[in-house]
N, C-alpha and C positions, 0 to 999 in steps of 0.2 A: 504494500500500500504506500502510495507515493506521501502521501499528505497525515497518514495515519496518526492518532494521538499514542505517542511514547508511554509506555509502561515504566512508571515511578518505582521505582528499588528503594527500602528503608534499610535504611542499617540496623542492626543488631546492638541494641544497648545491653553495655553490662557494668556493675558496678568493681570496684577492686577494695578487699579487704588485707588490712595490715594489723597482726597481731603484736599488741604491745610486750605482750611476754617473750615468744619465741624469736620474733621477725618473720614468721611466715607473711607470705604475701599470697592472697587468692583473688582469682578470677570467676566471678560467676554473673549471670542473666539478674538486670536490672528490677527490684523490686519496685515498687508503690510505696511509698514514703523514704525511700532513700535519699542519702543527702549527704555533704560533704562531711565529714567530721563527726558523723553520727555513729551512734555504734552498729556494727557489722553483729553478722552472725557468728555463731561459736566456732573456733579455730578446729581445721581438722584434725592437724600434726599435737598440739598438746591438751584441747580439748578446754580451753579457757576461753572467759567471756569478754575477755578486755581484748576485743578489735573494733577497729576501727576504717567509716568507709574512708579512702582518699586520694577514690579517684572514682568518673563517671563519664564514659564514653562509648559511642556508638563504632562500631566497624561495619563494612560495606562488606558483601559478600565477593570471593574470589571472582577476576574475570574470567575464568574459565568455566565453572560450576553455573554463572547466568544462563538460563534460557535464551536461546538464539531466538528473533519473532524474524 
């Protein structure tokens, strides 16, 4: 289709947790009410409540994995 309207691609939000105890750093899919500085979920590696999120960013999926139109 010469004129066709393009299909919009969202990125992938995720949040990053930083355990204050360990230094673990994790990655995971962006929650509802997350927010910089706030505390994160429970650390995997030692199992403590003291994380924190501090960092929040979307990734664009690979170009190759896209759907060709």
């Amino acid at each position: 289709m010469l004129f066709g309207k393009k299909k919009e691609i969202t990125p992938e939000i995720y949040s990053e947790d930083f355990c204050q105890s360990c230094s673990e750093k994790t990655k995971r899919r962006y929650e509802e009410g997350d927010y910089i500085y706030g505390s994160g979920l429970h650390c995997k590696k030692c199992m403590s409540s003291n994380t924190v999120v501090t960092a929040i960013y979307g990734e664009y999926p690979e170009e190759d994995t896209r759907a060709k139109a």
